[in-house]
C-alpha positions in Angstrom: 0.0 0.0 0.0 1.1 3.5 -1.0 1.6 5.8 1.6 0.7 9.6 1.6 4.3 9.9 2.4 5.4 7.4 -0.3 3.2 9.4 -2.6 5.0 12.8 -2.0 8.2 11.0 -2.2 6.9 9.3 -5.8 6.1 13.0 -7.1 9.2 14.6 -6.1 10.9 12.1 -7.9 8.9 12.5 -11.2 9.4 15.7 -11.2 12.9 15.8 -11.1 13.2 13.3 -13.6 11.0 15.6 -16.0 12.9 18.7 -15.2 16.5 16.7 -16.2 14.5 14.9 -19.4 13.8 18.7 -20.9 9.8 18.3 -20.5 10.1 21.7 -18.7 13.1 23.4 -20.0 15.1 22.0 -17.6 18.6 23.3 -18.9 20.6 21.3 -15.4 22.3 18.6 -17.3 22.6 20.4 -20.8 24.3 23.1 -18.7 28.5 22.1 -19.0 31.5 22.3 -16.4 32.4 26.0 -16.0 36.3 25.0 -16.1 35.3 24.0 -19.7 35.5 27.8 -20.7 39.3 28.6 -20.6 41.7 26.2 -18.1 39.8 22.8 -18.9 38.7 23.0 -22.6 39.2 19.6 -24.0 36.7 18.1 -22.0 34.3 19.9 -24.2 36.9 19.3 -27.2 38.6 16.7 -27.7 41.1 18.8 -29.7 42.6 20.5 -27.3 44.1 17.3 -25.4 47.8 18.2 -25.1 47.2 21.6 -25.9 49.3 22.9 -23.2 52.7 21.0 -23.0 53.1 18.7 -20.5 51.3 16.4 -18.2 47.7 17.9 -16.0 44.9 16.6 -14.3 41.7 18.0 -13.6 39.4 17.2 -10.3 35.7 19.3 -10.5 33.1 18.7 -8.1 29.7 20.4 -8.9 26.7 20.7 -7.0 23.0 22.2 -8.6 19.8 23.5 -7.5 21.2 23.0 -3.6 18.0 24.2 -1.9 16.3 20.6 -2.9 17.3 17.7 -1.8 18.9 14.5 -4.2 19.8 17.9 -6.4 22.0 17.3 -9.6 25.5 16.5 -8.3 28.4 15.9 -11.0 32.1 14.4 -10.3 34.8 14.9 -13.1 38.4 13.8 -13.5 40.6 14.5 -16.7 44.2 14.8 -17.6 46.3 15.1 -20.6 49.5 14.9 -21.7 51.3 15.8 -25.0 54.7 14.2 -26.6 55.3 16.5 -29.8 52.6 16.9 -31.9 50.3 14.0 -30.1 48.0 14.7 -27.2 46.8 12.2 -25.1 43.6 12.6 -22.5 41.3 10.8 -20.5 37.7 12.3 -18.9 36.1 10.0 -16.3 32.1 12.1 -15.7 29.8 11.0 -12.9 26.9 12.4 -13.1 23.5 12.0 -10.4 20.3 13.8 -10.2 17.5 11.9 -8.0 17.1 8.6 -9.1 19.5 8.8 -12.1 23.1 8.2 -12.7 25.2 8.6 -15.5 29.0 7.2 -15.6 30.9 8.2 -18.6 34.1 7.2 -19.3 36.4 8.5 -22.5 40.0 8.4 -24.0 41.2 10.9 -26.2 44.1 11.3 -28.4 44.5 14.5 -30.4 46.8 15.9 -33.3 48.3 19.0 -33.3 49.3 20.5 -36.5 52.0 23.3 -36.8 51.2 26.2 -39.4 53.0 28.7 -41.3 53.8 31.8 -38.8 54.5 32.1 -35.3 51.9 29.5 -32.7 49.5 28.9 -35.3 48.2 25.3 -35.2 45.0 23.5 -36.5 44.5 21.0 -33.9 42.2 18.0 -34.5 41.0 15.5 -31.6 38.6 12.5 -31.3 37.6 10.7 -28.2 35.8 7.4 -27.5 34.6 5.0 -24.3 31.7 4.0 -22.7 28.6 5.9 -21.9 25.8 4.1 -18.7 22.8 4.9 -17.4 21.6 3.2 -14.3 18.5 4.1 -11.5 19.3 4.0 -8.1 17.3 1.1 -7.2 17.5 1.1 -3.5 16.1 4.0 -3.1 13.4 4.0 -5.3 9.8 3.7 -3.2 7.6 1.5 -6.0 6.2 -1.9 -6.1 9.3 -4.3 -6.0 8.2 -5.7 -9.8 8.2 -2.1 -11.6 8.9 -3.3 -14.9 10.0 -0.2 -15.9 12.6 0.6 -13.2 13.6 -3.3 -14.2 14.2 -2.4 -18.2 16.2 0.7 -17.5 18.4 -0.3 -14.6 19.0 -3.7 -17.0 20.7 -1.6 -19.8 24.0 -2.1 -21.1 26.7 0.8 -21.2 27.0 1.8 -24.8 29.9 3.2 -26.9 30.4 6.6 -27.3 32.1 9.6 -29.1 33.2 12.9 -29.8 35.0 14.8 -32.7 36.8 18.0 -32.5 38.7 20.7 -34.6 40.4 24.3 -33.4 42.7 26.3 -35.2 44.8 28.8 -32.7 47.2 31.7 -33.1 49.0 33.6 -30.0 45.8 35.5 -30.0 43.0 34.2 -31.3 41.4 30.3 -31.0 38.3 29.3 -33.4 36.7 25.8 -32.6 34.0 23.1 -33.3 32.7 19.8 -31.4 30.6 17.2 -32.2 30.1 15.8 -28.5 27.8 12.2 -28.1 28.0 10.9 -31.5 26.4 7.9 -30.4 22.9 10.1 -30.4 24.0 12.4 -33.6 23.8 8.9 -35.7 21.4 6.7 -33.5 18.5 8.1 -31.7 17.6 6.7 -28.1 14.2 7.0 -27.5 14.5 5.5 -23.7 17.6 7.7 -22.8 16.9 10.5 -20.1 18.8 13.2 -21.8 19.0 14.4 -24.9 22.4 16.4 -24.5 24.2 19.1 -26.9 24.3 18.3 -30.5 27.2 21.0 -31.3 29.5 23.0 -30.2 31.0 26.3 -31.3 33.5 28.7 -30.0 35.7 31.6 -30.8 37.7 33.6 -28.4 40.8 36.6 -28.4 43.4 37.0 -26.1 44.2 41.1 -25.1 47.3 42.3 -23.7 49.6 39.9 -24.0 52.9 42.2 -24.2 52.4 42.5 -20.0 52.2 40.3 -17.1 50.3 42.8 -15.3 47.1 41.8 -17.0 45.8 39.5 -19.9 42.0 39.5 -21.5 40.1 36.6 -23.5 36.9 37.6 -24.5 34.6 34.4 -25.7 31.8 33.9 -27.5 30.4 30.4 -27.9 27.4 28.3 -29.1 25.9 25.0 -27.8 23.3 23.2 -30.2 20.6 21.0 -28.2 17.7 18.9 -29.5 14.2 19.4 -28.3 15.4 22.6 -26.2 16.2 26.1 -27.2 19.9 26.7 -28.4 22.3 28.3 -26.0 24.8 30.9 -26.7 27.5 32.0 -24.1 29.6 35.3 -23.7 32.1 36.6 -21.3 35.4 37.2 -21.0 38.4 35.7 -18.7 40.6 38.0 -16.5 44.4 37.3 -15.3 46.4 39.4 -13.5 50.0 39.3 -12.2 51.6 36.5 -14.1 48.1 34.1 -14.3 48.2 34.1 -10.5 44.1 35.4 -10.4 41.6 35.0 -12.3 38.5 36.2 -12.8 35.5 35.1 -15.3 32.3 35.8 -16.4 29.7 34.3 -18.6 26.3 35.6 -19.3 24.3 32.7 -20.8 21.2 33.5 -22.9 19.1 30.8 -20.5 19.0 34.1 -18.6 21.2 33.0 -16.1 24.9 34.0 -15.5 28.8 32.2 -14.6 31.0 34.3 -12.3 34.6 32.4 -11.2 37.3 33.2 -9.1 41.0 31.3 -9.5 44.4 31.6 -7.8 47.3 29.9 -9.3 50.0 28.8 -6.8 53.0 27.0 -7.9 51.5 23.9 -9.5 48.2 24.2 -8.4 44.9 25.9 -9.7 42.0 26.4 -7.5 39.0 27.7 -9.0 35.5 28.4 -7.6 32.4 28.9 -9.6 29.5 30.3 -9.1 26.1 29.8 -11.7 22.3 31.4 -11.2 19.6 29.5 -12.0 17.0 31.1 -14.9 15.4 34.2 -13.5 11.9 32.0 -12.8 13.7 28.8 -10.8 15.8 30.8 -8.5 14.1 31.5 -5.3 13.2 28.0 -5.5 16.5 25.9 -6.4 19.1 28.1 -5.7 22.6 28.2 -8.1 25.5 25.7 -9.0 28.4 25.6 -6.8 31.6 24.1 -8.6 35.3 23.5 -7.3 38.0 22.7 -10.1 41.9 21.7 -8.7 44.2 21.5 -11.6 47.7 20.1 -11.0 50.5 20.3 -13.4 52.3 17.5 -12.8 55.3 18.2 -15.4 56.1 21.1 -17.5 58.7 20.9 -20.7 
């Protein structure tokens, strides 16, 4: 017998689960790492593994819409590494909202292409693993025979993709990703979300004659099926040497990225902080992320 109690408990439930599957505009899960915008951009681009010489890893923690509980809460860990003009990277993504977890795990090896002139390379970058979506059975208050919580939780993991392209100067970076190619050629009708479709960028780097201060402005584009498209602009600030940072990113979900970063030897802490669409706020609060990047070795 169903409890009032298990009742509210059932709703709550649904209703996240239609929030993260779109039915409402929910943007949570469309919505990327902030690190993705300027220190950690191969996680949205396989290109850009090996960008920076050497060997890095990235640790981000985010959590979304605090002010509810079993909110949206994602787990990252990447690194890269580059040996002349190969770049090699891995991105491990954990991502839980309610009842639903995803686990995606990806390789990437990336090829970077010297021009004619002074740092200008076309960079090209593919990535592929394993991509699973599994229910949280224990906790789910429903008849112990739900088919339907059977079916999903019984899925395999399935292979998945992504395919990336930048071209950079000392100044200026264009780039373009095809992320979850497994759903660009094959439509899953049972999976819980949708995810981008494209992604676009272009940003310019000001003042880099001084150590005092350095400016990247950014314009970018995300493509999404059965939601609106997104488009992102801000810029990045650095001051004395890289040692702080500042960023922010108005987002045209009507909702805004502000981030704070100190470097320190061979650390980088950074500290995000995104509002939720002008509607949603007072009731599920902002994303909170942390991002630690360690440079292991430098050349």
């Amino acid at each position: 017998m169903i409890t009032p109690l298990h009742k509210k408990s059932i709703f709550f439930y649904l209703f996240l689960i239609s929030m993260i599957a779109g039915l409402q505009q929910g943007f949570a899960q469309f919505r990327p790492l902030s690190t993705q915008y300027y220190e950690n951009q191969y996680i949205s681009n396989p290109a850009f593994a090996g960008y920076d010489k050497g060997i890095s890893v990235n640790l981000s923690y985010r959590n979304q819409w605090r002010t509810i509980p079993g909110s949206p809460v994602t787990m990252n860990a990447s690194g890269e590494y580059r040996y002349d003009k190969v770049g090699l990277g891995f991105n491990a993504l954990n991502d839980k909202a309610g009842l639903i977890a995803r686990t995606r795990i990806m390789g990437m090896y990336a090829y970077h292409l010297p021009l004619n002139g002074d740092n200008r390379e076309l960079h090209f970058g593919v990535s592929l693993g394993v991509m699973r979506e599994a229910l949280d059975n224990p906790n789910i208050i429903a008849a112990p025979d739900d088919l339907s919580a059977l079916r999903f939780s019984d899925r395999k993991g399935f292979i998945d993709g992504d395919l990336g392209i930048a071209y950079t100067t000392q100044k200026l970076t264009l780039q373009g990703a095809l992320p979850n190619l497994k759903k660009f050629f094959q439509k899953d009708e049972e999976n819980t979300i949708d995810g981008s479709t494209y992604f676009l960028a272009a940003s310019y780097k000001v003042g880099l004659n001084t150590d005092a201060f350095t400016m990247e402005p950014k314009i970018s584009f995300r493509g999404a099926k059965d939601i609106d498209n997104i488009w992102d602009i801000g810029t990045n600030l650095k001051f004395e040497n890289n040692i702080i940072s500042f960023m922010g990113m108005y987002h045209s979900d009507k909702s805004s990225t502000f981030g704070l970063g100190v470097s320190y030897d061979r650390f980088i802490v950074q500290g995000f902080y995104t509002s939720q669409l002008a509607g949603q706020r007072l009731t599920t609060g902002g994303d909170f992320e942390l991002n630690l990047k360690i440079n292991l070795r430098n050349y």
